[in-house]
C-alpha positions as CSV (number, residue, x, y, z in Angstrom):
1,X,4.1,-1.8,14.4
2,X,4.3,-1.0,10.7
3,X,8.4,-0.1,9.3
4,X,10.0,0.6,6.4
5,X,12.1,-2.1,5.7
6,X,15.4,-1.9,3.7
7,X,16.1,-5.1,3.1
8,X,12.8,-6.0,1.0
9,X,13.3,-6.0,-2.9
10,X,9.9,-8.1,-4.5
11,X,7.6,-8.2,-2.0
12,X,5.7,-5.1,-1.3
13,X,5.5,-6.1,2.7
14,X,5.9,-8.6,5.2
15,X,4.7,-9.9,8.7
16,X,7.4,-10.8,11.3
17,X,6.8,-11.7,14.8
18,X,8.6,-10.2,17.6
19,X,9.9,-12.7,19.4
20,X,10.9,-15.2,17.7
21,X,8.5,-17.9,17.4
22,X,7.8,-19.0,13.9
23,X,4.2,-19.7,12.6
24,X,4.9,-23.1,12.5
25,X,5.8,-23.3,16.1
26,X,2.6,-21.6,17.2
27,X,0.5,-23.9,15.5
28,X,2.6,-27.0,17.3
29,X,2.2,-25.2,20.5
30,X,-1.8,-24.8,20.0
31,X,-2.0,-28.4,18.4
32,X,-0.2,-29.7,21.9
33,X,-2.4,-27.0,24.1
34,X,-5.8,-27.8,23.0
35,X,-6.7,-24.9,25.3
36,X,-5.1,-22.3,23.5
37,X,-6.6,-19.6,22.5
38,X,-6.1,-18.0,18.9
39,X,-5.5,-14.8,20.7
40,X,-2.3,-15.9,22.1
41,X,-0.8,-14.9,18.9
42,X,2.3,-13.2,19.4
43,X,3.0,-9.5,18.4
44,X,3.2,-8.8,15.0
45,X,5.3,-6.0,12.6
46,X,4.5,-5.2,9.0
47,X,7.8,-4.2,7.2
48,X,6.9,-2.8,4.0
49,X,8.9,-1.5,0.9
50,X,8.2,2.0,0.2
51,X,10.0,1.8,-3.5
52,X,7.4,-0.7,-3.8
53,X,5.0,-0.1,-6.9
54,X,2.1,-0.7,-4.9
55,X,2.8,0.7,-1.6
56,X,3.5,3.7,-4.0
57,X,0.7,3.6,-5.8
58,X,-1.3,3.3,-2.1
59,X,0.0,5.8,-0.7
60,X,-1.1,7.9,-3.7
61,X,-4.4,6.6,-3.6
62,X,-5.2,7.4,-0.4
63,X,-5.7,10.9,-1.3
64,X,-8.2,10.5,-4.7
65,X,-9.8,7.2,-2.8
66,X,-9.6,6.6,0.5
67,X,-12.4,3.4,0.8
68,X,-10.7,1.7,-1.8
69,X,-6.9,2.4,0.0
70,X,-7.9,1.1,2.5
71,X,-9.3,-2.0,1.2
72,X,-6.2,-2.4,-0.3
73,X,-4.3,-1.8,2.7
74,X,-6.5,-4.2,4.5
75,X,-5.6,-7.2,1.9
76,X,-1.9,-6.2,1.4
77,X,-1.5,-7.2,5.5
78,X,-3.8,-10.2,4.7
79,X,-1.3,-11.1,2.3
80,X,1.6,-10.5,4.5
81,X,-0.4,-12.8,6.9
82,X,-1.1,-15.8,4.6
83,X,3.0,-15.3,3.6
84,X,3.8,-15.9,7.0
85,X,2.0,-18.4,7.8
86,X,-0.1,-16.7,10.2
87,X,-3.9,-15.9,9.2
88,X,-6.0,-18.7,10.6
89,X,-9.0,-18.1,8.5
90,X,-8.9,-16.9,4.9
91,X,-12.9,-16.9,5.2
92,X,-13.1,-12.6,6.3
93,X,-10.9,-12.1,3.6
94,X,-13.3,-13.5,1.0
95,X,-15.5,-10.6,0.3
96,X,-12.8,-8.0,0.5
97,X,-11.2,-9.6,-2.3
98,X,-14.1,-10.1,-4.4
99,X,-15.2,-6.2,-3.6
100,X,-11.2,-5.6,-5.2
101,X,-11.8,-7.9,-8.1
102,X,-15.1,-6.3,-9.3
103,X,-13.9,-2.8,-8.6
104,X,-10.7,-3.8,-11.0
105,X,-12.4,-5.6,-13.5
106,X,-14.7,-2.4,-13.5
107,X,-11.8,-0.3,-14.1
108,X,-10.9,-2.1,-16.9
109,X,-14.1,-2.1,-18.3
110,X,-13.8,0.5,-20.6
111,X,-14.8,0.1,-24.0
112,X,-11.4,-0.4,-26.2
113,X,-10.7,2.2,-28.8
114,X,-10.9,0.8,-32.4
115,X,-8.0,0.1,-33.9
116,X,-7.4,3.2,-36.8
117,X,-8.2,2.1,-40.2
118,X,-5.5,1.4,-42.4
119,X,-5.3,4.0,-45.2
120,X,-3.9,2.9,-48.8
């Protein structure tokens, strides 16, 4: 489930679990249950803040660039993830983020105007 949260000031989204459990008591649980499976993990909802700057800007991406919305779209929940406590392995995320890095840095590549010559 993905809601608008109210409550939310700095952070541009968040992961809570419905239910109750915490991260950290899911990992207990698997460490005591060497038989569970990572696909136990419990239901998730994404509350994100829509006077965010970035969930603004997304949202305005998605119509100019829809690939690169949704890459971001796809790391913003990663993020929400890794501030929960809940993504299990960072490795998948790896090339995503590098693809966002080089696509930034190549935005920002643009050759920098010269400052204007100072008349006397």
């Amino acid at each position: 489930d993905v809601v608008a949260s109210l409550r939310l000031v700095d952070s541009p989204a968040v992961i809570n679990e419905a239910g109750g459990q915490s991260a950290a008591m899911r990992r207990f649980m698997m460490m005591v249950d060497q038989g569970a499976q990572a696909a136990t993990m419990p239901k998730q909802r994404l509350e994100i803040n829509p006077a965010h700057p970035i969930i603004v800007k997304l949202a305005a991406m998605r119509a100019t660039d829809e690939p690169l919305a949704s890459l971001v779209a796809q790391q913003l929940f990663d993020n929400a993830l890794i501030g929960a406590g809940m993504l299990d392995d960072a490795r998948p995320m790896l090339g995503r983020l590098n693809d966002l890095l080089e696509r930034s840095l190549a935005a920002g590549a643009a050759p920098a105007a010269e400052p204007a010559a100072a008349t006397a």
